[in-house]
N, C-alpha and C positions, 0 to 999 in steps of 0.2 A: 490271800489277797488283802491289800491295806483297805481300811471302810473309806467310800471315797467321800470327799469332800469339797466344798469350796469356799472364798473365804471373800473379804472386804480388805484392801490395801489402803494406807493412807498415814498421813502424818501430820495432826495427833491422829489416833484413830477410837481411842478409848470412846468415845462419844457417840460411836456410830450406833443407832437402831440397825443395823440392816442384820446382824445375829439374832435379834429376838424376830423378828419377823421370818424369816428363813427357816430358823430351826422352830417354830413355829407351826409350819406349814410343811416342816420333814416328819414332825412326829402327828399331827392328822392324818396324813398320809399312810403311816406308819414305815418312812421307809429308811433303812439303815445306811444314811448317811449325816455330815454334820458340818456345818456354815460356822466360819470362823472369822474372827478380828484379825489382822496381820499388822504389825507395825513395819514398816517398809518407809526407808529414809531415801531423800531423792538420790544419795547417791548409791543406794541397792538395788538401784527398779533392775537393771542388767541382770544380775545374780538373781534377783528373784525369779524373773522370769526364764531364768534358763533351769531353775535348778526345778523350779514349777511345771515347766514344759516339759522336762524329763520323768516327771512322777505320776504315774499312769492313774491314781488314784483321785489325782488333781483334776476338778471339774470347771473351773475358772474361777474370775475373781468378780467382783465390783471393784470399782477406783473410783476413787475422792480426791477430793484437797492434799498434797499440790501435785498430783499426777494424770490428771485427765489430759492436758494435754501435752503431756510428754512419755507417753509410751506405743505412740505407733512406729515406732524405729524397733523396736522390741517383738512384732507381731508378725505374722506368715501373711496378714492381710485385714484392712479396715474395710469398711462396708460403705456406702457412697452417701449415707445420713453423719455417722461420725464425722467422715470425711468434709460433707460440708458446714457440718457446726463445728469441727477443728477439735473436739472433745471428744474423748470415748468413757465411760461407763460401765463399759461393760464386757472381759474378755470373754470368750468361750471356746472351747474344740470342738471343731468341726469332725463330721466321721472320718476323714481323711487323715487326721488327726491334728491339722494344724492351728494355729492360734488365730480367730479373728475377733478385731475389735468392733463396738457396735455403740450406738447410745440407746438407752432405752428410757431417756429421761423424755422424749417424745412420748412417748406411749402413756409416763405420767400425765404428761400435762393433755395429753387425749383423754384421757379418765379423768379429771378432772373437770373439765370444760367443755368437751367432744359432743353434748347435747345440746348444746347452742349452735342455732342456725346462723351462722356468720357471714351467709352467701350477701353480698352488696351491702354489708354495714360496718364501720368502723368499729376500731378496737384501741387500743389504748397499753401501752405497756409501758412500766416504769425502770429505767436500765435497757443500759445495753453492754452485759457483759455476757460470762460462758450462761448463767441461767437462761440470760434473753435473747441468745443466740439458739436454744434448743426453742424456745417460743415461736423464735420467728420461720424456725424451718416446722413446724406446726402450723402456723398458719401461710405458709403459703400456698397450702393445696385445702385449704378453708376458705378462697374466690370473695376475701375480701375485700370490702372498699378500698381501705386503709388505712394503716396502722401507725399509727402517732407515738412516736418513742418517746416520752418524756426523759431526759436525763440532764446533769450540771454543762453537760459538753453535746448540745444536739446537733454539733458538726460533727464532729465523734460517732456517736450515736447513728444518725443517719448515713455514714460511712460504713460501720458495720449492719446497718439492718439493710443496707443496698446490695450485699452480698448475696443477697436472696430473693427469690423472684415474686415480691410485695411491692405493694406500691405504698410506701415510707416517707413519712412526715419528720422532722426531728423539733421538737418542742423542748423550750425551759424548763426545767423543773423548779416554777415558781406560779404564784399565785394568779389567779386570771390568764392565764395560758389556753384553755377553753378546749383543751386536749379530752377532756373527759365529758365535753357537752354531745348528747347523745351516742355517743358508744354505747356499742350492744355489751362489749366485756371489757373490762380492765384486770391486767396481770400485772404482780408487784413481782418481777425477777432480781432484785437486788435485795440486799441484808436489811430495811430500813426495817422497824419494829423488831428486827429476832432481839433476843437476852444478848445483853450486852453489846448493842449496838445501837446506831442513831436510833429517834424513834424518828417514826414517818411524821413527815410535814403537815402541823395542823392543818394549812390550807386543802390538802389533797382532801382531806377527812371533810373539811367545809361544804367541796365541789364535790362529794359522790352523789349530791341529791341531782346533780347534773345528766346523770347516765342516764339512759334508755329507761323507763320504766318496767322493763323486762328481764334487765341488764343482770349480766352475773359478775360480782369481784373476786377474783382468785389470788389468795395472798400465797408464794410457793413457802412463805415461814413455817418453820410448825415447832419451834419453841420461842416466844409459847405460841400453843396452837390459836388462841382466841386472840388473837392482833387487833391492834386498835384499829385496825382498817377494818377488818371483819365482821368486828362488833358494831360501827358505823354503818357498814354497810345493811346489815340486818335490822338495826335501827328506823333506817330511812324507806323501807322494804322491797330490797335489792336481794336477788340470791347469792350465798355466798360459798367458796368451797377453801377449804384449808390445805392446808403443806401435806397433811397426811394421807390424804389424797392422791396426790403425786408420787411421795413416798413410797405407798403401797403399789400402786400402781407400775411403778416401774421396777420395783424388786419383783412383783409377778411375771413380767417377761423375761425377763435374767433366770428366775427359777426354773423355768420350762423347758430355756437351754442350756441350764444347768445338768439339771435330773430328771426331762426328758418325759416332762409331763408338768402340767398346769396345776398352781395351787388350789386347794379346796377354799371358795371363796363364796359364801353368802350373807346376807341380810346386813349386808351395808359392812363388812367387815366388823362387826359390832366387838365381838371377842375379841379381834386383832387388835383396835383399837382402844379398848378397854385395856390392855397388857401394855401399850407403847406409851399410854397416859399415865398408866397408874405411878 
């Protein structure tokens, strides 16, 4: 019998963390299987997934950039969380054997931020694309006040975060906007700060003294992992949580319906984390 495995799709894919974490957490375990990279072009996702379906060895995948949300045409069935953030994340076989899709970037961002009491206090998210579409089906069974999308387009913005059952603000994403005045959390779901990209708007960094005194900021970047939001935000003495976070986070529920048991996972993932930085 072939050693079974699973793997991460994507294009580019070389980039991806989700191999070293995975295999990682196969050899803790000790158990004889093995997480892999895939390059998979949009016009393969078909062939992949039939020739993958076919291969009894194959335990499913992760899916990234640009395939999350083009392979539920592909699958024997999506789950009603994918379904409503229109992403998947995450294949797996069912005992039955068939393919279902799932996100489990929820799950990140519950590990992440899930220790904050959200009940009757605002929130704050920056974007509204596929990141801040997993955010916002997070927070709707988090009974908050109200979530203030900041983005370039808050008609935009508040047309997708209305899809969800929050009661949704759309805000400018510009200075004096007053979106981060007492919020309990602010989430930064778009690219602003990662490498090679915008950085995030000084103003945003000026207004974090703005938030709740409590407040947590959760940047989902994590290269690099110390974002200037982050650092701001800790500065000012706000708690803060980083991308890796999330990262982790949501490769452990993928691993479980992978290989049919939870990663070994203590003291803050310290090791784990120490390996994906070094």
């Amino acid at each position: 019998m072939s050693r079974p495995y699973a793997e991460v799709i994507g294009d580019p894919i070389a980039q991806s963390k989700s191999p070293l974490i995975h295999n990682f957490w196969l050899a803790k375990l000790g158990i004889d299987a093995e997480y892999r990279a895939c390059h998979v072009r949009p016009e393969e996702r078909g062939d992949y997934f039939a020739q993958r379906g076919a291969d009894t060895a194959w335990r499913g995948c992760n899916v990234t950039i640009p395939h999350k949300e083009r392979v539920a045409s592909f699958l024997d069935q999506v789950d009603d969380r994918a379904q409503a953030i229109g992403a998947i994340n995450t294949v797996f076989r069912t005992t039955e054997g068939g393919l279902t899709g799932t996100n489990t970037d929820v799950d990140g961002i519950a590990e992440a931020v899930g220790h904050v009491d959200l009940v009757g206090q605002e929130v704050c998210v920056i974007g509204a694309g596929g990141a801040a579409r997993a955010a916002f089906y997070f927070l709707s069974n988090m009974r908050c006040a109200a979530v203030l999308v900041m983005a370039r387009d808050p008609e935009k913005a508040l047309r997708v975060a209305s899809e969800f059952p929050i009661f949704a603000v759309g805000v400018k994403l510009q200075a004096g906007s007053g979106a981060l005045c007492e919020a309990r959390l602010l989430i930064n779901a778009t690219q602003l700060g990662m490498t090679g990209q915008e950085s995030m708007p000084s103003f945003v960094l000026d207004e974090l003294s703005e938030l709740d005194s409590g407040g947590l900021v959760f940047d989902m970047v994590y290269a690099p992992l110390q974002t200037s939001l982050l650092d701001t935000a800790r500065r000012v003495g706000l708690r803060a949580s980083d991308g890796l976070s999330m990262l982790i986070g949501q490769a452990a529920v993928a691993f479980e319906k992978f290989f049919g048991q939870p990663p070994p996972r203590d003291d803050g993932d310290r090791e784990l984390r120490a390996l994906l930085t070094a």
